[in-house]
Every structure is written in structure tokens, then in C-alpha cells.
N, C-alpha and C positions, 0 to 999 in steps of 0.2 A: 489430779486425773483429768479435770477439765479443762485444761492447758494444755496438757498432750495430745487428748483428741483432737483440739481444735489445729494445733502445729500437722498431725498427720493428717486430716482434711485438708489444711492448707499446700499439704505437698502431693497431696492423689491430686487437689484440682491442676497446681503446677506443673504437675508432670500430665497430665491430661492436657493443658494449653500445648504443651510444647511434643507431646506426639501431634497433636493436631496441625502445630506449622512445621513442622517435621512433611507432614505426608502431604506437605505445598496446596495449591488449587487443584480441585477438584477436574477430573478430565473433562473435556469441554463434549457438550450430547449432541451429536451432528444433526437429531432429528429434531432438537427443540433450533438446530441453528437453520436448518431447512425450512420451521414454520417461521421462521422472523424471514428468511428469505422472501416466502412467498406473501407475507402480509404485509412487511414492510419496505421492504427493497428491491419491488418487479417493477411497482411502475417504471422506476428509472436503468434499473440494471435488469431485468427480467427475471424469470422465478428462478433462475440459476444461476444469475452472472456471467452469462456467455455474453454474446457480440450483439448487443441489442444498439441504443441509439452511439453513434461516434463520437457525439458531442460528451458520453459519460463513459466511466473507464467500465473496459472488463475486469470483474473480480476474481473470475475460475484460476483456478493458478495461484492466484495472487498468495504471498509468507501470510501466514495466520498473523504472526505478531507485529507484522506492518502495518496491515487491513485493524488492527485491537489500537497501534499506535496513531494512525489518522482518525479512525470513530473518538477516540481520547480526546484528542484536540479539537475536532469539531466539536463534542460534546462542550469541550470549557473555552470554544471560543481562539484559542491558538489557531487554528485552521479556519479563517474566515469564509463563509458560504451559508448563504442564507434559505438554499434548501438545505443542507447537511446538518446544518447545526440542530433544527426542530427534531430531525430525526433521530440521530445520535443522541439529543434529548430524554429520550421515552428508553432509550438501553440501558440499561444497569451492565456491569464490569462483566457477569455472566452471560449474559446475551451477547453482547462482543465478542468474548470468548468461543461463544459457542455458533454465533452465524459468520467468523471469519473461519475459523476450523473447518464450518461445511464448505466457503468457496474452496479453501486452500486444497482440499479431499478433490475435489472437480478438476479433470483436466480439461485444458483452456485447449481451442480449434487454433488452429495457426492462421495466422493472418498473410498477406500478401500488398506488397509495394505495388503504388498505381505510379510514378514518376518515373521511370528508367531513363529521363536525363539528367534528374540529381540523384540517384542512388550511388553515382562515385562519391560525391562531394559529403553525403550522409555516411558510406561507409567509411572513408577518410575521416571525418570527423568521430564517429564511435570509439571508429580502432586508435587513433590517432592525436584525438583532439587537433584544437587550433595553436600551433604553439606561438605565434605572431601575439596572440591575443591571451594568452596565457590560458586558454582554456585545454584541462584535461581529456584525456580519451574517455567516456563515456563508459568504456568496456573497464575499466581502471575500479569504478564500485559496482557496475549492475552487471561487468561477465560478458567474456565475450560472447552468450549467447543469448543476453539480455536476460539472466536468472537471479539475478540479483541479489543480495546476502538478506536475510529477514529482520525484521525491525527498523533496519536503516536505510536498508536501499530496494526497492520496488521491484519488481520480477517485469522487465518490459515487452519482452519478446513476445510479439502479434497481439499489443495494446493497438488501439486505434491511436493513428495519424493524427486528426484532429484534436483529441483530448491528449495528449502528449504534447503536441502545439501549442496549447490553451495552455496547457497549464506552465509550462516552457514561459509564454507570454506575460503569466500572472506572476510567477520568480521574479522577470525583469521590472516588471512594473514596481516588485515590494507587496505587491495585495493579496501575494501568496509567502508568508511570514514562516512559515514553519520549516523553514532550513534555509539558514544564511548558507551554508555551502552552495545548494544550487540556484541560491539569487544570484550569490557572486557570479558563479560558473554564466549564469542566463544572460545576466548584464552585459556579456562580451559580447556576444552572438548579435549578428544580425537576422532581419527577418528571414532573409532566403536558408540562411545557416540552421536555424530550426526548423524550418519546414522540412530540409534537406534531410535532418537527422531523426525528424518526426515520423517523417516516410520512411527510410530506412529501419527505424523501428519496427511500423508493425508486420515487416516483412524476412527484415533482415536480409540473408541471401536467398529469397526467394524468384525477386527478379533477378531475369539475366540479359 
């Protein structure tokens, strides 16, 4: 008798593990991701992830499980940054969860191109790539409207110039490791070539 007990114990708990990864992660609480917004992530991105400094990305918009996939690698170090890392730090896998879910919830303002003598050469390069140089159209994984697919590729449409640039720059160099595809892709490009495409970005057809 005390055999069987213990075999039906052992299958309520079984079947209780397995409803449980059954019903996946829990939905992410846009309001616990709102307070890690504003406590941990204004200085640099503001309390919402809109268009604060150029030098750092906007978040608003940004795929939830892009924003979960870069906090990941800063946290262990794949994505080298030595603000990012301390902070990504202090998140547990819920907290990612739940403060990319609140930027991704926020729609992002549209940005506008300041160069209207290389916005051909940037939107040529997007739509087109450099095919001399073997480098791909850009619209090829982020969409031709810079929307990007989630997890893999960034939502770029009216990211700032500068930080698209930067990090364009950091690919080429190698000191930005967390995707050999767009090291390779960076390596090609010359400097006017990124800038051209970086501008382009955060406007797309905005200038005319």
C-alpha cells in the first residue's frame, strides 16, 4: 500500500511539473517593466525609451525579444559594454521580460534625416546593398520599413543616426561580437557608406 501511494504522489507531482511548463513563462507585467524603466534605464534611455541622448538607442518600439536577447548578452558578457553589462547585471530573466514588453507596448516618434546629399547613397545602400562589395540590402532582414523581424534583427526605423553609426563602427572593429553576420556585412562598408546608411535610417523617406 505504501508503494502505491508513494508511485501516485510521484505522478500528481509529474503531472503538475508538466502542466506547469505546459502553460510556458508567465506573461510579462508591463507595470513591474515601467518601474525598472524608470529606476533603472532613464538615466540613459529616459523614463520611456523615447529619443533622449543620440549617442544611445531608442527602445520604444523596439521586438520585446530582441531588447530580452541583447540585456542576455550584456548580462554574460557576449555583448561587451561596460555601462550595459553592470546593469543588465541586477535583472533577473523576469525583469527583461517584463521591462522590454513595456518598451515594445510604446510607440516610438519618427525620426527625420539631417543629410539630404547622402540620403540617395543610404537609400541605395538599404534597398539595395553594395553589390561590388558584397554587402547585402539592409531591407533584406530589418524590412523595407526598417521593422525588423524579433529576436534577430532590430526594428530600425527612426533609431538615431549616431548610435546606428556607432554601433555600424563597433561591428567593423570586432568590439561589437554578438553577430558575425553584421561584422562581416560592417567590414565592407566604408566610413561615408555608414554614415550614409545611418542617416537614412533614422528617417528613411522622410527627407526629400
Amino acid at each position: 500500500m505504501k508503494s502505491l501511494c508513494v508511485v501516485a504522489l510521484a505522478a500528481l507531482f509529474a503531472t503538475s511539473v508538466m502542466a506547469d511548463e505546459a502553460k510556458g513563462p508567465a506573461k510579462p507585467d508591463l507595470a513591474k517593466g515601467e518601474t525598472i524603466s524608470k529606476t533603472v534605464c532613464a538615466a540613459c534611455h529616459t523614463a520611456d525609451g523615447s529619443r533622449g541622448i543620440p549617442t544611445n538607442p531608442i527602445l520604444q518600439g523596439q521586438h520585446a525579444d530582441y531588447l530580452v536577447k541583447q540585456l542576455t548578452e550584456f548580462k554574460a558578457g557576449k555583448r561587451d559594454n561596460a555601462v550595459m553589462k553592470p546593469m543588465a547585471s541586477t535583472l533577473s530573466e523576469d525583469d527583461m521580460r517584463n521591462v522590454a514588453a513595456f518598451y515594445e507596448s510604446k510607440s516610438a516618434k519618427a525620426g527625420q534625416s539631417k543629410h539630404k546629399e547622402s540620403v540617395a547613397l543610404g537609400e541605395k545602400i538599404w534597398r539595395g546593398g553594395i553589390a561590388d562589395k558584397q554587402v547585402p540590402a539592409c531591407a533584406g532582414c530589418h524590412g523595407p520599413a526598417g521593422a525588423g523581424i524579433p529576436a534577430q534583427y532590430a526594428r530600425l526605423a527612426g533609431q538615431h543616426a549616431e548610435y546606428v553609426g556607432a554601433q555600424l563602427g563597433l561591428f567593423r572593429s570586432g568590439k561589437r561580437a554578438n553577430s558575425p553576420q553584421m561584422a562581416t556585412i560592417a567590414a565592407r562598408m566604408s566610413d561615408a557608406e555608414i554614415a550614409a546608411v545611418s542617416d537614412y535610417v533614422e528617417g528613411l523617406n522622410t527627407v526629400k
